[in-house]
VOGU-3710 file (C-alpha; in Angstrom, 3 decimals, decimal comma):
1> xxxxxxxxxx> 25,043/-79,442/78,215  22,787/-80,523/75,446  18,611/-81,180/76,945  17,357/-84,239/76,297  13,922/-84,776/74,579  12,141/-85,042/78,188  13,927/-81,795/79,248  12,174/-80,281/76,174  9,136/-81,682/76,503  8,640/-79,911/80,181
11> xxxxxxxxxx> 9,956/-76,508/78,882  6,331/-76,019/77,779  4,996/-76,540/81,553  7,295/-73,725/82,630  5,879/-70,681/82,988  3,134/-71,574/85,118  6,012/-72,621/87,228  7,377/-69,216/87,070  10,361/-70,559/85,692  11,524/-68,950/82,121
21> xxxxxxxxxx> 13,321/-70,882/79,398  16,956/-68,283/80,411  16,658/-69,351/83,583  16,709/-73,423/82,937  19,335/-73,220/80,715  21,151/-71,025/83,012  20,909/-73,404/85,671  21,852/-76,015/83,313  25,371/-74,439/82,107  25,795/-74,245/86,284
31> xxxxxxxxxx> 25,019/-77,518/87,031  27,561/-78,359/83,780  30,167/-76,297/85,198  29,558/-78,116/88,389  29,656/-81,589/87,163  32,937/-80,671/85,381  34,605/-79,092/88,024  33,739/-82,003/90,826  34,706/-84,611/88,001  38,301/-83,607/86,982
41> xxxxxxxxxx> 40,725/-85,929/88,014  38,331/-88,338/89,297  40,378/-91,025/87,955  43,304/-92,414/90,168  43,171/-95,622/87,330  42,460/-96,456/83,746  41,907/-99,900/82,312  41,542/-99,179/78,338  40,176/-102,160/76,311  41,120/-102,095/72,481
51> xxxxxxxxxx> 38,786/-104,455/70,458  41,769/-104,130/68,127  39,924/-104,807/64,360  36,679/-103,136/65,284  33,577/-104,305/66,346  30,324/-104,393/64,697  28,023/-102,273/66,701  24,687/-104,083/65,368  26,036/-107,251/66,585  27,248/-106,154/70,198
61> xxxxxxxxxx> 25,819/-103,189/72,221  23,593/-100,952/69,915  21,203/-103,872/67,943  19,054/-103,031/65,604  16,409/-105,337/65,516  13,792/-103,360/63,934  15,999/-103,136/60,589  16,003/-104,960/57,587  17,799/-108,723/57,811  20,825/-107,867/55,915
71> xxxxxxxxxx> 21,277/-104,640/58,556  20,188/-106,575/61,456  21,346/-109,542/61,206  21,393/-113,329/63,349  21,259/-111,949/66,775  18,499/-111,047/69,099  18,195/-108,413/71,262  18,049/-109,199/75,263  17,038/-107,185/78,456  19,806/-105,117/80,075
81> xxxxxxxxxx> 19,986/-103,603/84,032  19,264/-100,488/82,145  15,268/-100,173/81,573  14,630/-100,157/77,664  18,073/-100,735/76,667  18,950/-103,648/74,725  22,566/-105,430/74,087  22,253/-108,605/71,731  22,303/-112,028/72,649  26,378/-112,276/72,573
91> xxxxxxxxxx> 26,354/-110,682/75,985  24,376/-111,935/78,727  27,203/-111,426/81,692  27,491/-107,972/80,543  23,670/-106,964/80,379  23,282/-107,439/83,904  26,221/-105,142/84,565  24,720/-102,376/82,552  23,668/-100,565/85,832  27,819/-99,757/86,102
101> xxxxxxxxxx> 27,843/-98,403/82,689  27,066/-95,646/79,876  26,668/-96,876/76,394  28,093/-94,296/74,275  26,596/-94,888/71,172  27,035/-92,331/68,849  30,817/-92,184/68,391  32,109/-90,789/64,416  34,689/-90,242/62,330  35,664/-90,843/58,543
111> xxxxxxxxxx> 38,667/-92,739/58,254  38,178/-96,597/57,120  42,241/-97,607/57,251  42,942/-99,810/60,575  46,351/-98,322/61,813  45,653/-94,783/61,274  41,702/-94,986/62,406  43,215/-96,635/65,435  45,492/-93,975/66,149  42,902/-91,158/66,063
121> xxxxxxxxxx> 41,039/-93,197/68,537  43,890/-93,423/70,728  45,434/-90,178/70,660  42,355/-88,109/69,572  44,016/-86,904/66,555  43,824/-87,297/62,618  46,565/-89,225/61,072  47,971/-87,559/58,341  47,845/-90,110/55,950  44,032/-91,348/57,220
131> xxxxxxxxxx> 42,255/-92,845/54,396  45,393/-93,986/52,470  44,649/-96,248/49,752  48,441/-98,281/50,708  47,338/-98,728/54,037  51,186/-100,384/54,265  52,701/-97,593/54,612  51,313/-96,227/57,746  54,027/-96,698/60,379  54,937/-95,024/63,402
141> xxxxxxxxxx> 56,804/-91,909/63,087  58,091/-89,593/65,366  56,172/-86,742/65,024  53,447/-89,137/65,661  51,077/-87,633/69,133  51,534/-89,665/71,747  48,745/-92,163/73,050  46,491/-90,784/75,666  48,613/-93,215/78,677  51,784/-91,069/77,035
151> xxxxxxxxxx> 50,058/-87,739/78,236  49,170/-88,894/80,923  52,696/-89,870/82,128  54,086/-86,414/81,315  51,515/-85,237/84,111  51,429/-88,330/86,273  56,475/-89,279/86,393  57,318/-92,536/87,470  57,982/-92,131/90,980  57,281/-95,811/92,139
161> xxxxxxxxxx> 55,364/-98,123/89,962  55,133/-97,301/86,215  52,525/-95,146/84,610  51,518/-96,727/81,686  51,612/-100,631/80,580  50,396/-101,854/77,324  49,747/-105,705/76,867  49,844/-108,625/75,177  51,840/-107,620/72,351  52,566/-104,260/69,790
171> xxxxxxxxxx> 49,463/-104,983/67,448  49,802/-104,798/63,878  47,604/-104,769/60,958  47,641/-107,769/59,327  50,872/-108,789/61,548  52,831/-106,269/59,048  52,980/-102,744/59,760  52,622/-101,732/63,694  49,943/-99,385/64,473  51,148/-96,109/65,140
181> xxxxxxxxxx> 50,161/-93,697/68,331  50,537/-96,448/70,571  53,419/-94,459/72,490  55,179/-91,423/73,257  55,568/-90,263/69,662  56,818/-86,857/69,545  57,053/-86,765/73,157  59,956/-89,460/73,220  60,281/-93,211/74,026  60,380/-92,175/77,758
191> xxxxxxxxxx> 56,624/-91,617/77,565  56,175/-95,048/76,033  54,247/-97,873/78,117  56,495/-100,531/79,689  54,865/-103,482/77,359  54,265/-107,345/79,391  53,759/-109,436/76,750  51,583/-112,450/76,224  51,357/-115,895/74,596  47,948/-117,288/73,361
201> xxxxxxxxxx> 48,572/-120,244/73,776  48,243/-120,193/77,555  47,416/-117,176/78,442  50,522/-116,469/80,257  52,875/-113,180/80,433  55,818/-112,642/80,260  57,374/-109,821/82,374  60,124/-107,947/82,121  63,094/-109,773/83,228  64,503/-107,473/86,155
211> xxxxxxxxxx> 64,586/-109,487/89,032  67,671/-108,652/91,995  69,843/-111,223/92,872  69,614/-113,098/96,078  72,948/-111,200/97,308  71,454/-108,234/96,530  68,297/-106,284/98,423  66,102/-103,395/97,613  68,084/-102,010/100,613  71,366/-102,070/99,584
221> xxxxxxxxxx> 70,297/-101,239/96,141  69,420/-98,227/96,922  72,469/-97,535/98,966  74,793/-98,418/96,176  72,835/-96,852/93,619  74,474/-99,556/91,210  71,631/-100,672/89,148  72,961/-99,787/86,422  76,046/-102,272/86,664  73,825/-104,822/88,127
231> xxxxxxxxxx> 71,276/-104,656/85,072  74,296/-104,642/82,622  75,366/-108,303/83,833  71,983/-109,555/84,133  71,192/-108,849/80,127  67,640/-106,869/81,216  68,788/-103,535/79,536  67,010/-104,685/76,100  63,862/-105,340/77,996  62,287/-102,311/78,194
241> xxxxxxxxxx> 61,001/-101,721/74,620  62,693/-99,162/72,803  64,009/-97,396/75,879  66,457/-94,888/74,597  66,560/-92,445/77,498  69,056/-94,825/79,744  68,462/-91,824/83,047  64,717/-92,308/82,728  65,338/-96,687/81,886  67,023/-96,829/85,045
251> xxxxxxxxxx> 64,450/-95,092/86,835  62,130/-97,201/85,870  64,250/-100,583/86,144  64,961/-99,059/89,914  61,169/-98,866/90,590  60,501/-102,655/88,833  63,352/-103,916/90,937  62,222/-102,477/94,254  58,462/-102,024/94,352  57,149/-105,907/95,758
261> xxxxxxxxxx> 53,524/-104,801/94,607  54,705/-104,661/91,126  56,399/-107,746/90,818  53,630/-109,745/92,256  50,976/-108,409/90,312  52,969/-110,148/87,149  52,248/-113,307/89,300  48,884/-114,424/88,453  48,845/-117,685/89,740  48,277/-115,733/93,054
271> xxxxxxxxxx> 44,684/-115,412/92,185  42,927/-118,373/92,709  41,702/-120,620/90,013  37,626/-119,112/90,706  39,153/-115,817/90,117  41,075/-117,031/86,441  37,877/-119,254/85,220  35,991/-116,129/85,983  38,016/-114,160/83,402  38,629/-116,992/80,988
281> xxxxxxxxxx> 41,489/-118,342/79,969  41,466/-116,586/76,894  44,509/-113,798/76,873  42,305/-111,093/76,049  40,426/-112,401/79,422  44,091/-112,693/81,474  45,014/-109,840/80,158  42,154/-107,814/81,608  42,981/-109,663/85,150  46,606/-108,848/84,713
291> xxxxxxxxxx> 45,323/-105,167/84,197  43,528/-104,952/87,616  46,582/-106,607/89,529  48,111/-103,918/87,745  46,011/-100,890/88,465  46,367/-102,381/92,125  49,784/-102,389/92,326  50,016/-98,594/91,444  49,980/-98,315/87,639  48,045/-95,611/86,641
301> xxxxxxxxxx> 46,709/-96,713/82,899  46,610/-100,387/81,354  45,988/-100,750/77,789  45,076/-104,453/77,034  45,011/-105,242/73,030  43,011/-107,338/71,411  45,724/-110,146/69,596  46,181/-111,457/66,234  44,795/-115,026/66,996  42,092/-115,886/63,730
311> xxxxxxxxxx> 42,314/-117,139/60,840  42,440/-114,794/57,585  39,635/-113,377/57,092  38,934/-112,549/61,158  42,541/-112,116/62,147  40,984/-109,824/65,227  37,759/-108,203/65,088  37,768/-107,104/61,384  35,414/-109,654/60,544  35,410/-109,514/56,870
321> xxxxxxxxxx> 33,810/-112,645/56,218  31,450/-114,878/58,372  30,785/-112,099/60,808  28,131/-113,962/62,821  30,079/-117,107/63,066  33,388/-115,487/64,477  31,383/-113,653/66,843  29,382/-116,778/68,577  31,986/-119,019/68,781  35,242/-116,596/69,332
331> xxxxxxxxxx> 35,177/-113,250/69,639  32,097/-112,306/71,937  31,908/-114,841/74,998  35,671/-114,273/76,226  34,695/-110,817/75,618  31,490/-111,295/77,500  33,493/-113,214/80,611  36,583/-110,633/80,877  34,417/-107,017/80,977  32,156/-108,482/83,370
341> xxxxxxxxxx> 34,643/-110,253/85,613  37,058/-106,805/85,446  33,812/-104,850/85,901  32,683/-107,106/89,255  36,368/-106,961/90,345  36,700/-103,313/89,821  33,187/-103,032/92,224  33,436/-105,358/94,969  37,067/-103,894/95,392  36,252/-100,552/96,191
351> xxxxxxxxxx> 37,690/-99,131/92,841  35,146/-98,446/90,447  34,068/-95,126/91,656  37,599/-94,183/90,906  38,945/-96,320/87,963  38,066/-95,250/84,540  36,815/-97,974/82,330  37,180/-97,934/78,563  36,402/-100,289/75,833  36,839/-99,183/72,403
361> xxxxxxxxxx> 37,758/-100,388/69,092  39,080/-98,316/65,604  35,850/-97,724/64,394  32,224/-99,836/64,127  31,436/-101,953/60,975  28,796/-101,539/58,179  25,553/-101,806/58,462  24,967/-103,948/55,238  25,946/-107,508/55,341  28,274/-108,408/52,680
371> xxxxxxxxxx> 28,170/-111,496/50,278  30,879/-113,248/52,700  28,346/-112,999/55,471  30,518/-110,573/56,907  30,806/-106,599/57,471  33,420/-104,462/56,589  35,152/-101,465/57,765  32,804/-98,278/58,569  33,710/-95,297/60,479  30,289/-93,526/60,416
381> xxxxxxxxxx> 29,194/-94,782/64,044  30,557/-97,061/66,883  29,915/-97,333/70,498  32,395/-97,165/73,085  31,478/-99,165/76,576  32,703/-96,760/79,630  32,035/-97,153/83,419  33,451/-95,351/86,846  35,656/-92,481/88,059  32,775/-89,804/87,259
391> xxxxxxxxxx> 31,069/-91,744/84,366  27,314/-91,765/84,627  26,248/-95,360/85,306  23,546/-97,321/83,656  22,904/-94,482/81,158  22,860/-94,157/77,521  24,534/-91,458/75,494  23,835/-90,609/71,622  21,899/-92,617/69,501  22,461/-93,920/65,483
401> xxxxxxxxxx> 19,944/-93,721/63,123  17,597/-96,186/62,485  19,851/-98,806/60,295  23,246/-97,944/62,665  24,927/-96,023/59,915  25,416/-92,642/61,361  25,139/-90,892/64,468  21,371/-89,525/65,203  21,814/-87,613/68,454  24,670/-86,186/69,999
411> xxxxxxxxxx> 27,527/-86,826/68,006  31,144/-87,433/69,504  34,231/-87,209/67,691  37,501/-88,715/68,295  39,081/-85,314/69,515  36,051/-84,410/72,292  36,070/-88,524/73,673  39,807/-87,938/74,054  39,477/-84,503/75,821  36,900/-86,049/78,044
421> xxxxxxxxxx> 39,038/-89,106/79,450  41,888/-86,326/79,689  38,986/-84,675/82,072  38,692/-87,379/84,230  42,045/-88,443/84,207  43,477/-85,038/85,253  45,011/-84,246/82,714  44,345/-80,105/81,359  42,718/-79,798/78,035  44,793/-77,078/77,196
431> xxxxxxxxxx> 48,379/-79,061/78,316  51,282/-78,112/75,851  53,696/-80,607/75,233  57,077/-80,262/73,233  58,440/-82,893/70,841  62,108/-83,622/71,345  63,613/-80,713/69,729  61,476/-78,747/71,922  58,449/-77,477/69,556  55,242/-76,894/71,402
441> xxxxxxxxxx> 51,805/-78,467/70,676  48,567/-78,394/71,891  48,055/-82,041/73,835  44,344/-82,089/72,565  41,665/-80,267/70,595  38,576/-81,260/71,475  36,111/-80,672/74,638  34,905/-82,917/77,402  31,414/-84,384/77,006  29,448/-82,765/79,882
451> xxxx> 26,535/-85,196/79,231  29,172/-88,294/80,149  29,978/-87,161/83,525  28,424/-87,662/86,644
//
């Protein structure tokens, strides 16, 4: 566990205390051990928010106002829950939640290339081909590693509601090539999410068409076991993206089919209206309220993208061009509304203190403005926004340097954020899986951040 610069500054004050320099950082590593061992598995939930594009981390939780005007930019800092801690102006709802949360602010990596950046931030790994200058040809594969909701569901079977959903769509870069490690990968299609998908132009999902006939009850069902004859006439076996494994498709068809919970939680005209205006109507913001009906029902990871919505040159949040623009007037206040609503939800609910909270994005943006009044792709730093389930609250973790460029304290890489989430979620660090053909390989190189975990 790494001391922080008060922790140092006492060290000097300790031998008239009797207490020796060895013995602190003894008691350190045990209280780290401790922390670790009581925080495994703390997570019964996860609710990951992709900010699919990237967003700039000047302009949204780590401002620099103290920087030059073409680093700093058009927004002010404002007054969090967390003393001394500063968001900008973009997020007023979420600055008074600060008190749930850890700003992890110090986040690296190198690769500048949308689909394979976002894989390494979803699976923890490299992408072979990071970097390429044909960013085109990055596809999924099937040797790809699976997506951390994939590993999770290799730990975590389908026994009653399904592990892992992804929604509103399969996001691509540029609406041409899909991102890859958004799925089982090597692992198989079975560990793919079942994906709900969504229209923006009412914020409304779609869910997977498996509904039983009025003739026919979860009762008898089960008796018959003929789902499979009842899904063939009703069309619903192409429903389930990609499902290739028909044993484990039926499975989960069975579970759709007979778990009530499930089925309502698609229904989101059950929430009253309060409850949708509080989210937005955006469908990033119904997507996040879809994800708690979700997590309520029994699912045990949501992943809610970010859609392709913009215009061309701010598609998502890869705000090329007019930077400060796209972020007043669309891309920070539905933002704004749906983490704070999911985060109040999450709390008054009971579910917080065991519900991991993630929002991330591919990577952060550069700390120059460009000539388009934009920034561009940069890899160097980011901050990732994560409350609950053993995550310190109102608490700040790593810094960047002065102009936002690079990671000044406590660096985390892609591999140990993944590892640390895998922590909480119960998942072991050193888990094998085997691809298809039966190959083993190590589920995840890096190490849980001690200094994240409550």
């Amino acid at each position: 566990m790494k001391l922080d610069r008060r922790q140092w500054l006492k060290i000097g004050s300790l031998g008239a205390t009797g207490l020796t320099l060895p013995t602190l950082m003894a008691a350190t590593r045990a209280a780290a051990a401790e922390s670790s061992k009581d925080s495994f598995g703390r997570a019964k939930r996860c609710v990951l928010l992709f900010l699919t594009g990237g967003a700039p981390q000047h302009d949204t939780f780590d401002p620099k106002p103290f920087a030059p005007a073409n680093i700093r930019g058009e927004f002010s800092p404002i007054s969090t829950r967390i003393p001394g801690v500063h968001v900008t102006e973009l997020f007023p709802r979420l600055a008074q939640r600060l008190h749930h949360v850890t700003l992890l602010r110090s986040v690296t990596h190198d690769d500048t290339v949308h689909t394979s950046a976002g894989y390494t931030m979803l699976t923890g790994k490299r992408h072979p081909q990071a970097n390429a200058k044909t960013a085109s040809d990055i596809r999924p594969r099937s040797s790809d590693h699976p997506h951390i909701g994939s590993l999770l569901s290799s730990v975590r079977p389908e026994h009653g509601p399904p592990t892992f959903v992804s929604l509103p769509e399969v996001i691509e870069d540029a609406a041409v090539n899909e991102f890859p490690g958004l799925g089982g990968g090597l692992m198989g299609e079975r560990y793919s999410p079942l994906l709900v998908e969504g229209s923006a132009k009412n914020g409304a999902f779609t869910p997977p068409p498996l509904k039983l006939s009025p003739d026919l009850t979860a009762a008898r069902l089960a008796e018959r076991g003929d789902l499979l004859r009842s899904l063939n006439g009703s069309g619903a076996l192409s429903s389930l993206r990609r499902a290739v494994d028909s044993d484990v498709f039926r499975q989960r068809a069975f579970s759709l089919l007979t778990s009530n919970s499930v089925q309502q939680s698609f229904e989101l005209q059950r929430e009253s209206m309060e409850t949708r205006e509080r989210y937005g109507s955006h469908l990033f913001g119904q997507g996040c309220l879809m994800a708690r009906r979700l997590l309520e029902s029994g699912v045990s990871l949501v992943t809610v993208y970010w859609h392709y919505e913009g215009p061309d040159d701010s598609p998502v949040w890869d705000t090329h061009g007019n930077n400060f623009s796209h972020l007043r007037n669309r891309l920070a206040p539905p933002t704004d509304m749906a983490m704070s609503a999911l985060l109040d939800d999450l709390s008054v609910r009971g579910m917080l203190d065991d519900t991991l909270f993630v929002t991330l994005g591919e990577f952060g943006r550069t700390p120059k403005i460009n000539a388009l009044a934009g920034r561009d792709h940069w890899p160097g730093v980011a901050t990732i926004v994560l409350a609950g389930a053993g995550v310190q609250g109102g608490a700040v973790y790593g810094s960047s340097d002065g102009q936002g460029a690079f990671p000044s304290e406590s660096p985390v890489t892609p591999s140990d954020f993944t590892a640390t989430l895998m922590h909480l979620l119960g998942i072991p660090n050193d888990l094998e899986i085997h691809d298809q053909s039966g190959r083993p390989f190590r589920a995840c190189d890096g190490t849980p951040i001690l200094g994240l975990l409550r």
